[in-house]
N, C-alpha and C positions, 0 to 999 in steps of 0.2 A: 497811882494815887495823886499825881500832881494834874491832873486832870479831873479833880473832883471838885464841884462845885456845890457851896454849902445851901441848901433851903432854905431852914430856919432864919428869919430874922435878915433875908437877904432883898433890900429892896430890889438890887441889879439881878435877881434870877431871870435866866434866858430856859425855855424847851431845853431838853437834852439837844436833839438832833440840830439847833441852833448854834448850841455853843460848841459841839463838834465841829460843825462846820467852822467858826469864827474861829477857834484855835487852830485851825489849818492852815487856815487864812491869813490869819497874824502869822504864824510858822514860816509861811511860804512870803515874808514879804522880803528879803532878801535877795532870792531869785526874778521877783517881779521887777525890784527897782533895775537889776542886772538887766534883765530881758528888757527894760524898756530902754535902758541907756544904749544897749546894743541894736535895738532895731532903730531908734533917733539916730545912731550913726554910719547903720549900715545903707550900700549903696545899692540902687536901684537900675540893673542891667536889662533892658530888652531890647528887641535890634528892630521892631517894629514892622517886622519884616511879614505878610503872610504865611502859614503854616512854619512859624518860628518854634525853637525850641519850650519857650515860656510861653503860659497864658496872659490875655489882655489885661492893663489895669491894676500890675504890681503899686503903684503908690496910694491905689486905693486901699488893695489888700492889707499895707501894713501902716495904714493911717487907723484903720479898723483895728487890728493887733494892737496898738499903743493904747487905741480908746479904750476898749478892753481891759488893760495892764492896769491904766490911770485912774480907772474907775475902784477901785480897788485900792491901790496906792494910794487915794484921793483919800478911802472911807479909813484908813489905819491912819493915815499922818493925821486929818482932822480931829479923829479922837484921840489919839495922841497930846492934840495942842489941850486937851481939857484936864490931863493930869498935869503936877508940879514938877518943871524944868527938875529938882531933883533927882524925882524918882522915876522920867522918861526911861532912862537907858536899862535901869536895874529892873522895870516890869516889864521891858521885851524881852532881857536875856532870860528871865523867870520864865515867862511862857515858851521862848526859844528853846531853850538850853536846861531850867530849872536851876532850882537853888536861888538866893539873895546875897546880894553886895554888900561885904561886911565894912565897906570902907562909909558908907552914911548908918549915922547910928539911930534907926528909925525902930518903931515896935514891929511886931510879926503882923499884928495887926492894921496896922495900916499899911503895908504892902499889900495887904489882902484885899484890902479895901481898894484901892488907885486900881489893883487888877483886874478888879469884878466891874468898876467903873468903865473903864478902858474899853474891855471885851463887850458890855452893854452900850455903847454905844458905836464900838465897830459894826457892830448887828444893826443900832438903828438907821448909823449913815447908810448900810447897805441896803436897808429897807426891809429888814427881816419882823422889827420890833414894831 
């Protein structure tokens, strides 16, 4: 149920299979930002050597991986910056986790509202919308 997105009356309605996908997305941004911190510091061994253990071009490969990651990273932090400093934290753990933060004493409704925004326009950064 907490994956159900209302019609009526909803200027931010996305496709179904859109907003599937963008709640994944947002889901999986925790892992992304991890993967990207790890590949920025991981280190790049080849011996350069003909008929060497690794293929050519490792710093290509994971300049390409980062873009990837960022591109992504890039379309949740953006929409992010469009909701109120607020309620940032309480409608990732909502979409992450579910449930709402009872320590800001806001309506049910306007959580509703910042989330359906959020998610509409993670889709349009990514070019879905």
């Amino acid at each position: 149920m907490r994956d159900y997105q209302p019609h009526k009356n909803n200027p931010f309605w996305l496709e179904t299979t859109v907003y599937k996908r963008i709640l994944s997305l947002v889901r999986d941004y925790g892992r992304m930002v991890r993967d990207y911190q790890e590949i920025l510091h991981e280190t790049v061994s080849g011996d350069g050597q003909p008929k060497g253990g690794l293929p050519g071009n490792p710093v290509e490969r994971k300049a390409e991986r980062m873009e990837v990651l960022w591109k992504d990273i890039w379309a949740i932090e953006r929409a992010l910056l469009t909701v109120p400093e607020e309620y940032r934290q309480g409608v990732m753990e909502n979409i992450c986790h579910g449930g709402w933060p009872t320590n800001i004493p806001a309506h049910h409704k306007t959580w509703l509202y910042w989330r359906k925004r959020f998610l509409f326009f993670v889709a349009r950064n990514k070019g879905l919308v």
